[in-house]
C-alpha positions in Angstrom: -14.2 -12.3 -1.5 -11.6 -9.8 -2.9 -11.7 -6.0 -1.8 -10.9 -3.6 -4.8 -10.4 0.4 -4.6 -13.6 2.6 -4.3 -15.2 -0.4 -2.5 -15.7 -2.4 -5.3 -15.3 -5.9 -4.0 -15.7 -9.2 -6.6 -16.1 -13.0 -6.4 -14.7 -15.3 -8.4 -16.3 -18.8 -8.9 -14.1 -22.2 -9.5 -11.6 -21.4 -12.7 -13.5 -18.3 -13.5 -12.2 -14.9 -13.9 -13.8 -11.4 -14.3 -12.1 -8.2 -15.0 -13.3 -5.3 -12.5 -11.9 -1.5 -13.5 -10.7 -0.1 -10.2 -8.6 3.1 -10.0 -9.2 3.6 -14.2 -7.2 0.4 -14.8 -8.1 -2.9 -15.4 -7.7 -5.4 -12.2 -8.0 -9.2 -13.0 -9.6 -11.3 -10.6 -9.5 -14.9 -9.8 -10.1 -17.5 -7.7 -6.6 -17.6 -7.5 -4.6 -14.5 -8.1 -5.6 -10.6 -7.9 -3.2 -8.9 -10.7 -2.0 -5.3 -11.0 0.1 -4.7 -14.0 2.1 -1.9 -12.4 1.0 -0.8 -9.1 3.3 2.8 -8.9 0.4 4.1 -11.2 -2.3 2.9 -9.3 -2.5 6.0 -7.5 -1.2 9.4 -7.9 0.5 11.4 -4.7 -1.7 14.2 -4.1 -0.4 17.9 -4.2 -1.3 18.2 -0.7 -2.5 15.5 2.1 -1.8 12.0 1.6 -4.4 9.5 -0.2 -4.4 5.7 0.3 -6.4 2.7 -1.7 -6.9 -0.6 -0.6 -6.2 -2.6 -3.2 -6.8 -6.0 -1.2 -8.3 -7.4 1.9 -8.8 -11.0 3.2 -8.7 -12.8 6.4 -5.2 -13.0 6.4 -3.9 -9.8 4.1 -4.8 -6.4 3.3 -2.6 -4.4 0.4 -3.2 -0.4 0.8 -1.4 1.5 -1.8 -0.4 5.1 0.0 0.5 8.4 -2.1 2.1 11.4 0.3 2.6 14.6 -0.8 5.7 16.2 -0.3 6.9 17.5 2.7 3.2 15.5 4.4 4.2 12.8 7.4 2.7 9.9 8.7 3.5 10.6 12.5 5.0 8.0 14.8 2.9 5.4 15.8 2.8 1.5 16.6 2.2 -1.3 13.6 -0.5 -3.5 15.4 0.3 -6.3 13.5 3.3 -7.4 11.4 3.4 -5.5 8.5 5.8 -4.6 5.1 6.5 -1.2 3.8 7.5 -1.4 0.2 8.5 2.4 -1.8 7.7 2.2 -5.1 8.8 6.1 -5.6 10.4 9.6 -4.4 12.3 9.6 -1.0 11.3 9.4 2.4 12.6 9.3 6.2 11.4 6.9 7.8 11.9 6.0 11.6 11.8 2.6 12.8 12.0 2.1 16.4 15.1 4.3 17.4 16.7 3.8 14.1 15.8 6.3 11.5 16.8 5.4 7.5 16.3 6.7 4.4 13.7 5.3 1.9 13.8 5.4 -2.0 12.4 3.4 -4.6 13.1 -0.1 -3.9 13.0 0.3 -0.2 11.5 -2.7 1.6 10.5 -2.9 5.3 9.0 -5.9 7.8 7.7 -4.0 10.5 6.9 -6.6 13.8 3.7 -5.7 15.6 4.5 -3.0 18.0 7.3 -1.4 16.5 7.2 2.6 16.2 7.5 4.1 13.4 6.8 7.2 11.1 6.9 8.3 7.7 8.3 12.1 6.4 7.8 12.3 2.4 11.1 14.2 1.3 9.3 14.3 -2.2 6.0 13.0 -3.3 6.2 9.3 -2.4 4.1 6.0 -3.4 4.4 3.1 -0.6 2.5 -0.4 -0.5 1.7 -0.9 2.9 0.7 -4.4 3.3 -0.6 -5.6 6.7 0.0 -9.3 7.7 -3.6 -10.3 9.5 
């Protein structure tokens, strides 16, 4: 079972595949691959607040594509599991532990379970946050 945005979720049988519409875009889904052709417009950062999608969730993965508005902050808390940060765009400050690093397109994270860490949008920001179960 594959989760899509909006709480759409789809099945796939043996070597079939099915097109779902998630987020206004087409998402393929197989039995073997979930495919987003570019995930920076999968969601838009809001003007205020900060919106996330889940784009995918198993037993051992779930993908959640984040959108901050400027100046908005994820405050400091613990990853309970290992996770990745990935920026995809704007610029961010971002503190890891005691260490606290810039964050721009590009910008890739592992995060072990139980590190601190928080997120301050210096512009309007996407980030895949992708938690590893």
């Amino acid at each position: 079972m594959t989760s899509l945005a909006h709480g759409k979720s789809a099945s796939a049988g043996l070597n079939s595949s099915k097109t779902w519409t998630a987020l206004g875009r087409a998402v393929k889904v197989t039995l073997n691959h979930t495919h987003f052709s570019d995930l920076a417009k999968e969601v838009q950062p809001p003007d205020k607040g900060i919106l996330s999608r889940t784009l995918f969730n198993d037993d051992r993965l779930k993908v959640v594509l984040f959108g901050f508005a400027q100046g908005e902050e994820l405050s400091e808390h613990t990853a309970s599991m290992p996770a990745v940060l990935h920026f995809l765009q704007g610029e961010a400050r971002l503190t890891l532990g005691d260490d606290t690093v810039e964050a721009g397109p590009g910008t890739w994270v592992h995060m072990p379970t139980g590190l601190r860490h928080s997120i301050q949008a210096q512009t309007p920001v996407v980030l895949l946050l992708m938690l590893l179960k």
